[in-house]
Every structure is written in C-alpha cells, then in structure tokens.
C-alpha positions in Angstrom: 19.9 -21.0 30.7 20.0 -18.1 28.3 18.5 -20.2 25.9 15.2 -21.0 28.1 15.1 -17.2 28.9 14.9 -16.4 25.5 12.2 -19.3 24.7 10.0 -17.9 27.9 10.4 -14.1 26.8 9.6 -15.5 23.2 6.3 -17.2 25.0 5.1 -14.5 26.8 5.3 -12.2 23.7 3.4 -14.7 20.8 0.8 -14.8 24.0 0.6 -10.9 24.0 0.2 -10.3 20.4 -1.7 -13.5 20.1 -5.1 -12.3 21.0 -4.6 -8.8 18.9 -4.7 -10.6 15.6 -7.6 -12.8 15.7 -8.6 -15.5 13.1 -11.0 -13.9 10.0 -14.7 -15.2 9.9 -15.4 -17.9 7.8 -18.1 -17.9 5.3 -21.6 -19.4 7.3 -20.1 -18.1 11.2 -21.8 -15.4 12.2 -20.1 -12.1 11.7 -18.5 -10.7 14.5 -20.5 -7.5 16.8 -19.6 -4.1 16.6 -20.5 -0.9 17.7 -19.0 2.2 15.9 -19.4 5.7 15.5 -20.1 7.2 12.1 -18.9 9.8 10.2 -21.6 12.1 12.1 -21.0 10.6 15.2 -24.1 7.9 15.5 -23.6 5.5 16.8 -23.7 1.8 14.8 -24.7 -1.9 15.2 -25.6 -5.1 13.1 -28.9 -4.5 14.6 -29.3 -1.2 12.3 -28.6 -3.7 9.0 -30.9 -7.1 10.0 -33.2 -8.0 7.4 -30.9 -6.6 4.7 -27.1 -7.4 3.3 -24.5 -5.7 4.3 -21.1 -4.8 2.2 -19.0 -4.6 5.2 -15.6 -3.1 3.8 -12.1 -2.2 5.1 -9.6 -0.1 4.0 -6.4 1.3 5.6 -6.3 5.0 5.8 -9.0 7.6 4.6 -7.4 9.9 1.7 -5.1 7.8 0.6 -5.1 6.6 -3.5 -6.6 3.0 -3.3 -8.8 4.2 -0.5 -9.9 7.3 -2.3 -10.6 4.6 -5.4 -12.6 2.3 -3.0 -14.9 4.8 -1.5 -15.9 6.1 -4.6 -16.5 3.2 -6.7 -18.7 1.7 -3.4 -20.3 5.6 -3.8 -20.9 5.3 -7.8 -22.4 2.2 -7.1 -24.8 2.5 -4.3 -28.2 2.8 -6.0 -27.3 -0.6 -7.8 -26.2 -2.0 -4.2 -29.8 -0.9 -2.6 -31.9 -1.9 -5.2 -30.0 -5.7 -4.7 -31.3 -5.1 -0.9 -27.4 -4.3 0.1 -26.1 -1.6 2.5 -22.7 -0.4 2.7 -20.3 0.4 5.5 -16.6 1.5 4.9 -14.6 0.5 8.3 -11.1 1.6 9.0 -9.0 2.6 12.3 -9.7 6.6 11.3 -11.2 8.9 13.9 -14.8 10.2 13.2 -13.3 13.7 12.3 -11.2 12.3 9.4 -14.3 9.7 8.3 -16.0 13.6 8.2 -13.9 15.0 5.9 -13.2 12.4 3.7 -16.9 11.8 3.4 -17.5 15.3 2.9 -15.0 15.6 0.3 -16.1 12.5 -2.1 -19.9 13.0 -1.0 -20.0 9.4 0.1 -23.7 8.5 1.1 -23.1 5.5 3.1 -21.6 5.2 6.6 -17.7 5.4 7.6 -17.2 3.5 10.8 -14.4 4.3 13.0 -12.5 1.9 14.5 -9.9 4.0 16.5 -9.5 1.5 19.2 -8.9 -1.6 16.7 -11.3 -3.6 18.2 -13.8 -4.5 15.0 -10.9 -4.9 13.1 -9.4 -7.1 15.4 -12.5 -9.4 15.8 -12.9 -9.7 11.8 -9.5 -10.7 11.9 -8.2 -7.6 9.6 -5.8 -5.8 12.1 -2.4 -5.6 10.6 1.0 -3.6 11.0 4.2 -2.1 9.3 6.8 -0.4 10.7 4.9 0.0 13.9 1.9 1.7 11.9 -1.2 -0.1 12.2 -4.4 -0.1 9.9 -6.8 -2.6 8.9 -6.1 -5.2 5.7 -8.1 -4.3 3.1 -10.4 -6.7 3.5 -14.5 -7.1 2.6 -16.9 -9.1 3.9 -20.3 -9.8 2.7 -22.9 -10.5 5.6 -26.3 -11.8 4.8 -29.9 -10.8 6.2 -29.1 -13.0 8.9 -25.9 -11.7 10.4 -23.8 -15.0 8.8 -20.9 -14.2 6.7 -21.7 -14.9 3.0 -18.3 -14.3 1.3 -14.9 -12.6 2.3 -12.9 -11.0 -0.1 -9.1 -10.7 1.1 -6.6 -8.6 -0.7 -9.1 -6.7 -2.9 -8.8 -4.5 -5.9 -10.4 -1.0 -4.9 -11.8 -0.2 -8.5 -13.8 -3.9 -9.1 -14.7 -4.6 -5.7 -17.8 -3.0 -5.7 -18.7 -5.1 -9.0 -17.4 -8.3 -7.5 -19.6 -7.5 -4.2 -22.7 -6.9 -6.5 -22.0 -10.0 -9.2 -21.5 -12.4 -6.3 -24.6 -10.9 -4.3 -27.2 -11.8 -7.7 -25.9 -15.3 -7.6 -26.4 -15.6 -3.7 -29.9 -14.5 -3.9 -30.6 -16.7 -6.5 -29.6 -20.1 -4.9 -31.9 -21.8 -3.2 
C-alpha cells in the first residue's frame, strides 16, 4: 500500500510540473505568442516584428558575466543585424526595472523583454531551475518574416552567438 501511495503522489507531481516545462519549438512550427513589457515599459508582440526576422534570445539573469557578454556582442552587432533585415530581442525572467538598468548601463539599443511571470519562457520551452532558482536556458531562436521558427540555438556561447545568428541568417535568405 505504501508503495501505490508513493507511485500516485509521484503522479500527481510529474502532472504538476509537467505543463511548466513545455517542449522547445521546432524549426518550421510557428513560434510561440508573447506579450511582454520592455525595458521602458511598452508593451511587445510578434505582431511589432512581421515582415522582418527576429533574433529572439534568452539569457538567465541581467548583469551577470555571460549575460553581460551576450547583450553586448547582440549590441556591437546590431547595425549588421538590421541591414540583414533582423531585429533583436533579449528575453529573460528579469523585471522591467532591472531590463532598465542593465540597458542603461551597456547602452543596449534593442528591446529587453521581461518575462517575470515565466510564461514566454515556458511556451518556447526554455524554463529551467537549480536549487529552487529559476531563469530561462540560454537559448536563441531565430524566427522568420512569417512568425515560423528558422533555427534554434540551445546551449549557446554568448561571445559568437551573434555571428552564428548573422552567418546562418545570409545562408537562409539565400535558399530558395
């Protein structure tokens, strides 16, 4: 009888935290809604990106080192990202106030969504935990002009990310 207990408790709990950790898109589904608030509180849709590409990236924790490395190499790189008809949005579970600072602080010219309530980072499947902190998996995703993931990039490298991102999007444009 203890045994079955422990199964059902077992269960109910996979159930719970089932739904919290959702599946990544896949390359050709169409990339999950969202609507955000900025780093100057406006608010944020696909709907403000259709007709162009979209570097949708996440990171874990504005300030930190690889974050810090991220946002500027995305920054340093943004006129090269526009001219290939690409916007950028950084996403992580950060309140607006902290998206504020930190974009004040490296100049960052590009959108900081935050995702306080985990709910874009649960529907692109990024949601992760340690030691009872969560944050999203630094994880990228490239959407085209249609709204259809083009590429996901999982477990990135913060320094080429931005030159994978922009190699990857020359060679999607040019196929037929």
């Amino acid at each position: 009888m203890r045994r079955l207990s422990c199964l059902l408790a077992l269960t109910v709990l996979c159930a719970l935290i089932a739904p919290a950790f959702a599946a990544t898109p896949q390359v050709g589904e169409t990339a999950p809604s969202f609507r955000l608030q900025d780093q100057n509180g406006h608010w944020r849709t696909p709907a403000d990106f259709h007709g162009h590409w979209l570097v949708m990236y996440f990171y874990p924790k504005d300030f930190t080192p690889g974050c810090t490395t991220e946002v500027c190499t995305f920054r340093d790189d943004i006129a090269k990202l526009r001219k290939a008809g690409a916007e950028v949005v950084g996403v992580s579970l950060d309140d607006v106030k902290s998206h504020a600072e930190f974009a004040r602080k490296y100049h960052v010219p590009f959108p900081l969504l935050a995702d306080s309530e985990r709910s874009v980072a649960t529907s692109y499947g990024v949601l992760t935990s340690r030691m009872g902190m969560h944050y999203a998996k630094r994880t990228t995703f490239l959407i085209d002009p249609q709204g259809k993931v083009a590429k996901v990039y999982v477990d990135v490298d913060p320094e080429k990310n931005s030159a994978q991102v922009l190699s990857d999007l020359a060679t999607l444009k040019a196929a037929p």
